[in-house]
C-alpha positions as CSV (number, residue, x, y, z in Angstrom):
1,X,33.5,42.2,-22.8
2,X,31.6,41.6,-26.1
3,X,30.7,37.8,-26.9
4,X,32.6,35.4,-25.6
5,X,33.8,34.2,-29.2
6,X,36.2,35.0,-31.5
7,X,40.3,34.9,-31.6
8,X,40.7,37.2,-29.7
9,X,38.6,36.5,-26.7
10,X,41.2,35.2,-24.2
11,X,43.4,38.1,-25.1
12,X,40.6,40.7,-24.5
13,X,39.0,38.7,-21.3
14,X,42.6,39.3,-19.7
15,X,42.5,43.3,-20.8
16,X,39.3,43.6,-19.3
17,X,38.2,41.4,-16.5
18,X,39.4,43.2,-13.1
19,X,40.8,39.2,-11.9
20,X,43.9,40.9,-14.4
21,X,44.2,44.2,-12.8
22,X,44.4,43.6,-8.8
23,X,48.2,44.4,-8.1
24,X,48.2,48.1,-8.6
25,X,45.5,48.7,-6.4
26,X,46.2,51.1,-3.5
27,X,43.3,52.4,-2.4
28,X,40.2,50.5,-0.4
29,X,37.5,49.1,-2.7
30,X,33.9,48.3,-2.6
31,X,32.6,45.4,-4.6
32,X,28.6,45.3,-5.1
33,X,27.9,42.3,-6.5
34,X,24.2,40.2,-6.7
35,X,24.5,36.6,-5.8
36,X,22.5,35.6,-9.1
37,X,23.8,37.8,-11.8
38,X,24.0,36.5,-15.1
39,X,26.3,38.9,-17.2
40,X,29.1,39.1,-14.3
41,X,28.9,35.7,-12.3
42,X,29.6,35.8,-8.6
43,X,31.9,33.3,-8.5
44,X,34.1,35.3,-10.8
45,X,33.7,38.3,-8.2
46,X,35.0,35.3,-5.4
47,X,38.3,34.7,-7.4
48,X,38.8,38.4,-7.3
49,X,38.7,38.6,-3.3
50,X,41.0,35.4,-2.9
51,X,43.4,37.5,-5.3
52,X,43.2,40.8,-3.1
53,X,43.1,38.7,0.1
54,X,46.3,36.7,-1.4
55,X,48.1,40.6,-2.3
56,X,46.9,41.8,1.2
57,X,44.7,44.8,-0.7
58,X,41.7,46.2,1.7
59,X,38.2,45.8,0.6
60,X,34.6,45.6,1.3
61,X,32.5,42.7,-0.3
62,X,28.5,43.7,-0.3
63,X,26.6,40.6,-1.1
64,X,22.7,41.0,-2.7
65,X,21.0,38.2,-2.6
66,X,19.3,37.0,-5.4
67,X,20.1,40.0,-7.2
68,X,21.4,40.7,-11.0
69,X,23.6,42.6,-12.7
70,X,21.0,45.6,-12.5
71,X,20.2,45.1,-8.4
72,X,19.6,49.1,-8.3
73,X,16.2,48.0,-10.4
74,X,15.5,45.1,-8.2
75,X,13.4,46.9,-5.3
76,X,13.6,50.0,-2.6
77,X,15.0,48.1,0.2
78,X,17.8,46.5,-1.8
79,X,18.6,49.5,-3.2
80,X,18.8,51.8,-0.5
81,X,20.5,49.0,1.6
82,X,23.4,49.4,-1.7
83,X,23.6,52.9,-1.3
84,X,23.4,53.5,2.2
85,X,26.7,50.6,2.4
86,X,28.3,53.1,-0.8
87,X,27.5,56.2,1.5
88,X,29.1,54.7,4.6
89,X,31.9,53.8,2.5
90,X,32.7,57.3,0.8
91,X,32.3,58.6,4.4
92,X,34.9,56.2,5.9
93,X,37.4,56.1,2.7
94,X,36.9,60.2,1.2
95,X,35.4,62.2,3.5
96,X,38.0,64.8,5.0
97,X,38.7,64.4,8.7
């Protein structure tokens, strides 16, 4: 989102911060997210999933602890553990039956 200064920085938080663009949402989502990321905080990633819960929209929250922003660069385990749960999910959600 660019620094967080400037006129125009409410305007262009609402364009681009997903909080703003929940009600359209129609298909399932997944929602990586590491519990210590600095750049996109995790409790900001929370007020998205009361918003879906509140519109009723289906989703999957994975939760890496004590990861960042870049958790695919914080260790095998944690990434395959992140991609195994995106695999399963593609599978479930994409996959032809």
């Amino acid at each position: 989102m660019g620094e967080p200064t400037g006129s125009d920085q409410p305007e262009r938080y609402r364009q681009q911060s997903a909080l703003y663009h929940t009600s359209g949402l129609t298909d399932p989502l997944m929602i990586i997210h590491g519990s210590k990321d600095s750049v996109v905080l995790y409790s900001d990633t929370i007020s998205v999933v009361e918003k879906l819960i509140a519109q009723e929209k289906m989703f999957e929250l994975v939760t890496l602890p004590g990861s960042g922003h870049g958790w695919d660069n914080e260790g095998d385990a944690q990434r395959r553990f992140a991609f195994k749960k995106m695999v399963e999910f593609f599978n479930r959600h994409l996959k032809k039956k």
